[in-house]
C-alpha positions as CSV (number, residue, x, y, z in Angstrom):
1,X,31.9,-55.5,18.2
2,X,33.7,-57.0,15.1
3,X,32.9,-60.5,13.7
4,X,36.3,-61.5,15.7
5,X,36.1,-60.4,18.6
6,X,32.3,-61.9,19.0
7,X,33.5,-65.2,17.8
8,X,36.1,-64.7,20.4
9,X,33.4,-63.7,23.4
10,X,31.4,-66.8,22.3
11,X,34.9,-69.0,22.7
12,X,35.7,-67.7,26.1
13,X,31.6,-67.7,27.4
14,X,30.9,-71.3,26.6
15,X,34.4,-72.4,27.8
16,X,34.3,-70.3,31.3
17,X,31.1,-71.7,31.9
18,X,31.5,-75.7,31.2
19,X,34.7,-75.1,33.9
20,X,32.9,-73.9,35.8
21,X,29.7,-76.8,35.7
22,X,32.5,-79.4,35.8
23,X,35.1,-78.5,38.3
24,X,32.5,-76.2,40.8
25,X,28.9,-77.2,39.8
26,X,28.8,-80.2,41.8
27,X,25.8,-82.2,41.0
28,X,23.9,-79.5,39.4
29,X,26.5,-79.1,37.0
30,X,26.8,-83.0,36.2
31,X,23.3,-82.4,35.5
32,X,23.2,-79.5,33.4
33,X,26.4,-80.9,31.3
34,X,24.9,-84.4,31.2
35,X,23.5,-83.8,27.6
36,X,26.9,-82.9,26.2
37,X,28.3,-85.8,27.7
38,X,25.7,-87.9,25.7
39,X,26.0,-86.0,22.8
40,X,30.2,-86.8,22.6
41,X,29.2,-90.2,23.2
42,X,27.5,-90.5,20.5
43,X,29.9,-88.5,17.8
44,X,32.4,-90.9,19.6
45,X,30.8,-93.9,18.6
46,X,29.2,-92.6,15.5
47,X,33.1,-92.2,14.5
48,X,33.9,-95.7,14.7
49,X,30.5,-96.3,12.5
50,X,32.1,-94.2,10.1
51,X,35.7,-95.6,10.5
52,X,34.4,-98.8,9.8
53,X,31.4,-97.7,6.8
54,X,34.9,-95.9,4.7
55,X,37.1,-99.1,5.0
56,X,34.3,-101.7,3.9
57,X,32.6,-102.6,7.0
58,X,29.4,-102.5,8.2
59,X,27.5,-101.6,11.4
60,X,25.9,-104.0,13.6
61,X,24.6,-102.0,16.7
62,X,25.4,-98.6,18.5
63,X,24.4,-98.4,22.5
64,X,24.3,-94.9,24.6
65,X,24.3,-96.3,27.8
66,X,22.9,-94.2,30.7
67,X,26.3,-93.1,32.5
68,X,27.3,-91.9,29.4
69,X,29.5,-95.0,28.4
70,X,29.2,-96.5,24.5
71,X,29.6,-99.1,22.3
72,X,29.7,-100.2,19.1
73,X,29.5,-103.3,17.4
74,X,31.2,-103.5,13.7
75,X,32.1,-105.9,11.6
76,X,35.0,-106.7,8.8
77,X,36.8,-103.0,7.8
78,X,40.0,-102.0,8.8
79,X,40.5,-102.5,13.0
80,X,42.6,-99.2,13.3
81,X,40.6,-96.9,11.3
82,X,37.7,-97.9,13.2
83,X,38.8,-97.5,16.7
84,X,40.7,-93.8,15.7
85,X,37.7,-93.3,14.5
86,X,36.3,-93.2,17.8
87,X,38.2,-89.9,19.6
88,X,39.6,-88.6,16.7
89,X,36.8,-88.2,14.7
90,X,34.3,-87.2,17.1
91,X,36.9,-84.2,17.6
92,X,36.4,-84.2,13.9
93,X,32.7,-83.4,13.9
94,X,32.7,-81.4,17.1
95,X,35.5,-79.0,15.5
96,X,33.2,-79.0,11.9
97,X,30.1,-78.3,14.1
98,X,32.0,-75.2,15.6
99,X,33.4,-73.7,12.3
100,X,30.3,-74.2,10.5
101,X,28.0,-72.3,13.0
102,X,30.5,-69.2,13.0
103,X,31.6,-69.2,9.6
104,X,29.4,-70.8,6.9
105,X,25.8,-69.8,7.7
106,X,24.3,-71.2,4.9
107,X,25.6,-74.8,5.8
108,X,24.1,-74.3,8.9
109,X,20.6,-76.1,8.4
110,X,21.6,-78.2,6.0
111,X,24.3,-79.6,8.8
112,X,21.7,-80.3,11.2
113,X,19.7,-82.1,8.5
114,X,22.7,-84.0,8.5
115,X,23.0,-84.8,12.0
116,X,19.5,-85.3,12.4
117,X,19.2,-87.9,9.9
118,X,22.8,-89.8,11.6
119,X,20.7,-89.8,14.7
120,X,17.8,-91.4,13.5
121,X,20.1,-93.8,11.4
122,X,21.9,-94.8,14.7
123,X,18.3,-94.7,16.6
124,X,16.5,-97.2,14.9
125,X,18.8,-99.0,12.2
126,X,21.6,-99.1,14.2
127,X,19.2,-100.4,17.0
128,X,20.4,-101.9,20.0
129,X,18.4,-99.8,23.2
130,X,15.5,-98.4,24.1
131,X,17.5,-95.8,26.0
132,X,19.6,-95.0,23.2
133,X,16.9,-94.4,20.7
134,X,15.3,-92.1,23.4
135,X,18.3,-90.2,23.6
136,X,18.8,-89.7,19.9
137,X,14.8,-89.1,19.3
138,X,15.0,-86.5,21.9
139,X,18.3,-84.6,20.3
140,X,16.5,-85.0,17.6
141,X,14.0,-82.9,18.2
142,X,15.5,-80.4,20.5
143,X,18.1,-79.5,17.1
144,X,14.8,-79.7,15.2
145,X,13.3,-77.1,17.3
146,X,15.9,-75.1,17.8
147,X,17.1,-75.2,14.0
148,X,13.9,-74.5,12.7
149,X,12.1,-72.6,14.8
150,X,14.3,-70.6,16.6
151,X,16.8,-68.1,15.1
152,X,19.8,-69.4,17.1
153,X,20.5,-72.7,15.0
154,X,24.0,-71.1,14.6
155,X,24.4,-71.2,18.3
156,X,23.3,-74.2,19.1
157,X,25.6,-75.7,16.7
158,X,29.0,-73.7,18.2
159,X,27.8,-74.5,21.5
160,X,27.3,-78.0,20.5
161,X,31.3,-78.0,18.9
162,X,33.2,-75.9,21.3
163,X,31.1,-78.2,24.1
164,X,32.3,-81.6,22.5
165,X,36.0,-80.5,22.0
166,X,36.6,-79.5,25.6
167,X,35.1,-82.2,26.3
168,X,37.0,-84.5,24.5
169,X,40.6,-83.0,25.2
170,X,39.5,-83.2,28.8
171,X,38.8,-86.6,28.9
172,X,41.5,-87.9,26.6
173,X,43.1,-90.2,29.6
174,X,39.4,-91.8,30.4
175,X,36.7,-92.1,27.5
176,X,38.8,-93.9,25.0
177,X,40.6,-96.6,27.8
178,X,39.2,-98.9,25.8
179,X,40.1,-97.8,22.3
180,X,43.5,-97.2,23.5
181,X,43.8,-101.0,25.0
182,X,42.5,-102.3,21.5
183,X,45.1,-100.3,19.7
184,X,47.8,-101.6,21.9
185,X,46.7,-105.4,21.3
186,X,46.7,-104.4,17.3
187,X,49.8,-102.7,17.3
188,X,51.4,-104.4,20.3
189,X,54.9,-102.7,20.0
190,X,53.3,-99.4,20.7
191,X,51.5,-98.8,24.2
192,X,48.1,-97.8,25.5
193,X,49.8,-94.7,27.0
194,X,52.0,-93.6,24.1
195,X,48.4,-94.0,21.3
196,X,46.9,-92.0,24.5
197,X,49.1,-88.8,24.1
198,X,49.1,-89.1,20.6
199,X,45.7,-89.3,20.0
200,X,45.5,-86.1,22.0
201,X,48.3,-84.4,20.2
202,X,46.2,-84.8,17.1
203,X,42.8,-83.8,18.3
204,X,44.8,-80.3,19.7
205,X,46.4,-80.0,16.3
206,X,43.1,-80.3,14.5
207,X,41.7,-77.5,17.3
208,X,44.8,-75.5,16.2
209,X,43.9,-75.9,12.6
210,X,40.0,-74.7,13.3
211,X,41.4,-71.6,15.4
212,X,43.3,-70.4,12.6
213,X,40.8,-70.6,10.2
214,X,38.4,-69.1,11.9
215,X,40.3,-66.0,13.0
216,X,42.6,-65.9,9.8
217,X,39.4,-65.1,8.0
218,X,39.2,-61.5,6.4
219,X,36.3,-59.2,7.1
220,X,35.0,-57.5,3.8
221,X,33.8,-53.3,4.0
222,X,30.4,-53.2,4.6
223,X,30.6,-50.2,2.9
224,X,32.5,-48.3,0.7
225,X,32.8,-44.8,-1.1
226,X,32.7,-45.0,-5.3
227,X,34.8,-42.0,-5.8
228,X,36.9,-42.0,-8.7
229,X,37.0,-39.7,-11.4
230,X,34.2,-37.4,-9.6
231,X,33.6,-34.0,-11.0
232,X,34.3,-30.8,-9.2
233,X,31.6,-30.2,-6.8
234,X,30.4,-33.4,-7.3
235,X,29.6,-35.4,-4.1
236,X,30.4,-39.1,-3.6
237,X,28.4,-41.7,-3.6
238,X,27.9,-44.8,-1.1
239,X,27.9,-48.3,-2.2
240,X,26.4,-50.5,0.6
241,X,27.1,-54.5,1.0
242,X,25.5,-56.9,2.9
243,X,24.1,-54.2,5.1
244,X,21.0,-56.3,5.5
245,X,22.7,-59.5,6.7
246,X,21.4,-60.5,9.8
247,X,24.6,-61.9,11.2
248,X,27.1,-60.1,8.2
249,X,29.6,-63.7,8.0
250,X,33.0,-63.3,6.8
251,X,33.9,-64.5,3.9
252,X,37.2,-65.7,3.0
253,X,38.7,-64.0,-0.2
């Protein structure tokens, strides 16, 4: 099977199956899905962190509430950044997540590092629950384990991204409500309901945008014959690359 058509097979697997948890798993399914709900709560509300850490703000408090609702409390920075920041950029970070486990393979440890340390950020300096800081401790880990210990921290992270972006386009009309009402009160001559679609049209463009770089990406030869100027009778030689590589990533030219 190709690099392609794998990354393909992964696409189609996790998405068939969260369809199927959410629409016919009933309550097993809420409860096997549950974790990805918390984990998009917290890229959502982490993005509003970071909306309002880029535009000279500061963080007071982030809260991962039980049935997967969120909050966070900022001050000063730039309103509209900050609440974009929400839905947009968690798509953001579940779309880097995806691309980075199937395409950069070195970045992959170093990108859980990263969302290890945001975790523990939001856990304890960002404190606001006990809950909360459970929650992240315990994702924590869990990435730790499976980063580090395992060999599948690239799947963990494209299950992880492709996970977080259904997720998100699916709930575009419900998780942000709140966002959406707060845009509307900022910019009061556009409505909840057009920000709504247009939030979604960008978070599907920036999906569009990760599709084509991931399968626009060439494959190199893993092997190929060195036969110029050979001698009669002489036989050619094989020149082998990456024939080692565990998982053999393309490479873009």
């Amino acid at each position: 099977m190709t690099s392609r058509s794998s990354l393909a097979l992964h696409i189609i697997v996790i998405t068939v199956i969260y369809f199927c948890l959410s629409t016919h798993g009933g309550l097993l399914g809420w409860q096997l899905l549950y974790p990805i709900r918390l984990f998009v709560t917290f890229l959502h509300e982490f993005g509003h962190a970071a909306g309002a850490l880029i535009t000279g703000g500061a963080v007071e408090y982030i809260t991962i509430e039980p049935n997967s609702a969120g909050v966070t409390s900022t001050f000063n920075g730039n309103l509209t950044v900050i609440l974009m920041g929400g839905y947009i950029g968690s798509a953001i970070f579940g779309n880097l997540l995806f691309y980075i486990g199937a395409r950069k393979p070195k970045w992959v440890k170093p990108t859980l590092v990263l969302v290890i340390a945001a975790m523990l950020i939001t856990g304890f300096i960002w404190f606001n629950s006990l809950f909360t800081t459970a929650v992240l401790c315990g994702f924590s880990a869990l990435l730790y384990f499976v980063g580090f210990k395992t060999k599948y921290e690239r799947e963990i992270l494209m299950l992880l991204g492709v996970a977080s972006v259904i997720y998100i386009i699916q709930d575009f009309n419900v998780g942000p409500t709140s966002d959406l009402a707060a845009m509307e009160n900022q910019l009061k001559f556009i409505p909840a309901k057009v920000w709504m679609y247009i939030w979604l049209a960008i978070v599907l463009l920036i999906l569009a945008f990760n599709l084509k770089m991931l399968f626009s990406a060439k494959t190199r030869p893993t092997e190929t014959l060195k036969n110029d100027s050979l001698r009669p009778g002489e036989k050619a030689t094989r020149k082998k690359l990456n024939t080692t590589r565990r998982y053999n990533p393309i490479k873009k030219k």
